[in-house]
C-alpha positions as CSV (number, residue, x, y, z in Angstrom):
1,X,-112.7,104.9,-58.0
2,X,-115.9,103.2,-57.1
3,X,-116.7,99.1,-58.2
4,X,-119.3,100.2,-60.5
5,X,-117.1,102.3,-62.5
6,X,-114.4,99.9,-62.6
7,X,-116.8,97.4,-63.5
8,X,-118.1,99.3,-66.0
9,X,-114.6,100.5,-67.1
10,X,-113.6,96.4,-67.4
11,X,-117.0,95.4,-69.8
12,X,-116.3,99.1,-72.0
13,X,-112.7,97.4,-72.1
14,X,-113.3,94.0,-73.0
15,X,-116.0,94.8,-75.7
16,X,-113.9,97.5,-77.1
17,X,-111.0,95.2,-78.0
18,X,-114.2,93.0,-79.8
19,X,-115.0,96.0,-81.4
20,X,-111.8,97.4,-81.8
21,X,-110.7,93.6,-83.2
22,X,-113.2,94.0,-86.1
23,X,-112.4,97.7,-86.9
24,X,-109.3,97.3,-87.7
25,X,-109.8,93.8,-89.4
26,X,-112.5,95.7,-91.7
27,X,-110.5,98.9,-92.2
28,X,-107.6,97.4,-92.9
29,X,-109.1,95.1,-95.5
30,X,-111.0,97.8,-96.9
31,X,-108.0,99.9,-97.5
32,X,-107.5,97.5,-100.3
33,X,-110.5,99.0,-101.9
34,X,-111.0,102.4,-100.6
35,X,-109.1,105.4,-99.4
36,X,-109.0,106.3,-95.0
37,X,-111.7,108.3,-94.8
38,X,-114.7,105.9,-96.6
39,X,-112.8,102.9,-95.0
40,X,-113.1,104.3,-92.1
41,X,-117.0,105.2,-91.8
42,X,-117.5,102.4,-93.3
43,X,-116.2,100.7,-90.0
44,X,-117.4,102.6,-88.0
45,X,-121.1,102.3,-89.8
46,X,-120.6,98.5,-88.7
47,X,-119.2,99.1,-85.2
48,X,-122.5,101.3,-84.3
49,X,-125.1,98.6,-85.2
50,X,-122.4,96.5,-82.1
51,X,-122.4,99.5,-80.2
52,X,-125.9,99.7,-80.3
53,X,-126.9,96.5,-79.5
54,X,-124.3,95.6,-76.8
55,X,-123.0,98.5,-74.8
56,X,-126.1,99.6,-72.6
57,X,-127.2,96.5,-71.3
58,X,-123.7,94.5,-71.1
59,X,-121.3,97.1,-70.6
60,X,-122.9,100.2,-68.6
61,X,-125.4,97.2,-66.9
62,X,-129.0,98.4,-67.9
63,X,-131.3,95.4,-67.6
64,X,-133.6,96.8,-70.3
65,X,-132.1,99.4,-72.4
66,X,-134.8,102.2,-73.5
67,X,-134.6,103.4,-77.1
68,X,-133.7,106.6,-75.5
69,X,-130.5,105.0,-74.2
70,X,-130.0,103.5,-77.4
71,X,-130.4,106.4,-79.1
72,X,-128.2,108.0,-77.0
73,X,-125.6,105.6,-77.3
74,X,-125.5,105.9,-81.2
75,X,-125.5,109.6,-80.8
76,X,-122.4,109.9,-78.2
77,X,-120.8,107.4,-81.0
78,X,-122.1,109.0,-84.4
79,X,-119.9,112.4,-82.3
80,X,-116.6,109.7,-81.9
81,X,-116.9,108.9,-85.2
82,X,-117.0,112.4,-86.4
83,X,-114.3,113.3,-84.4
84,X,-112.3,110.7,-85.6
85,X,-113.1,111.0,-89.3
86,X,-111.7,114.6,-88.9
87,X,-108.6,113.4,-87.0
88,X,-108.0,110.2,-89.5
89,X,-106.6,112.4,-92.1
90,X,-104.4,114.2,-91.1
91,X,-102.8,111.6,-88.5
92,X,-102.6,109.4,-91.9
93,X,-100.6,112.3,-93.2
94,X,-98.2,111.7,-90.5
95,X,-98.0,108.3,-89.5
96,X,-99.2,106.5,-92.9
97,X,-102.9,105.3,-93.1
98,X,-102.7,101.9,-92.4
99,X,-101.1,103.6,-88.7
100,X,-103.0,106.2,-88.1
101,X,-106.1,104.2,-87.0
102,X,-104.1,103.7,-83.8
103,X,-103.8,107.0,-82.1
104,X,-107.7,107.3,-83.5
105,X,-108.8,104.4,-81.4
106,X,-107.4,106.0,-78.3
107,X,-108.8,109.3,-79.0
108,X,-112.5,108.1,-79.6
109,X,-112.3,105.5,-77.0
110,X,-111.6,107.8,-74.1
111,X,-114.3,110.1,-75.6
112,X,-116.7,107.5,-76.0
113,X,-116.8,105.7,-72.9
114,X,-116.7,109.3,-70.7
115,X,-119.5,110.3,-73.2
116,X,-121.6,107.6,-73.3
117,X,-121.2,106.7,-69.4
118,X,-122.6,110.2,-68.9
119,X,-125.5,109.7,-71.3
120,X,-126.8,106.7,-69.6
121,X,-126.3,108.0,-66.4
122,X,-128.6,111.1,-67.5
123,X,-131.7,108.7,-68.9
124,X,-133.6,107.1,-66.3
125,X,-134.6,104.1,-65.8
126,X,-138.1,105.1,-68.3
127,X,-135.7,106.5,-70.9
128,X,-136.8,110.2,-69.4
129,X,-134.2,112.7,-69.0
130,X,-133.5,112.3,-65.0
131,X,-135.0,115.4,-63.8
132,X,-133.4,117.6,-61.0
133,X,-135.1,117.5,-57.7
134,X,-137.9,120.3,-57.0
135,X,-137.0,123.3,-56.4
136,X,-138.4,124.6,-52.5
């Protein structure tokens, strides 16, 4: 495993358990209110704007994120957060809904961080698609 992705792999890591810290601090206080599936996009609303603002500069390490990249970014999480809305119920139905946030986390996590690491490594530094080398 090379340094970058382990560095990369530590920063995903350390602001995941922020964001991880508030999603379950918001969903679990909005549980009070609402049933697992709002509560939970709800959260995960929130978490984008974080996501958006944090992950390609301080966790993937690009000095200048693009709005590509952003973009991007919000669309490899607006995909976790689908997946995990449809996994939410049913997991509730089977480990109670205040648990079944859990085995969600780990799910979209993984997907997110493989997911997004591959988007930023396919916009260039312009916030082009990186383009394959000429053909001879």
């Amino acid at each position: 495993m090379s340094t970058k992705l382990l560095g990369q792999a530590g920063r995903f890591l350390v602001a995941g358990i922020a964001n991880t810290v508030m999603t379950l601090a918001i969903y679990q206080l909005l549980l009070l209110v609402l049933p697992p599936r709002p509560a939970y996009a709800v959260t995960w609303a929130l978490g984008m704007i974080f996501v958006a603002a944090v992950y390609p500069s301080r966790v993937f390490g690009v000095g200048r994120p693009t709005s590509a990249m952003r973009i991007g970014v919000i669309l490899v999480y607006i995909a976790g957060f689908a997946s995990g809305l449809a996994l939410i119920q049913p997991v509730a139905r089977l480990v109670g809904a205040h648990g079944a946030i859990f085995p969600v986390l780990v799910f979209t996590t993984l997907f997110n961080f493989v997911a997004m690491r591959a988007v930023i490594g396919l916009i260039g530094p312009r916030g082009a698609m990186i383009q394959s080398a000429p053909r001879k």
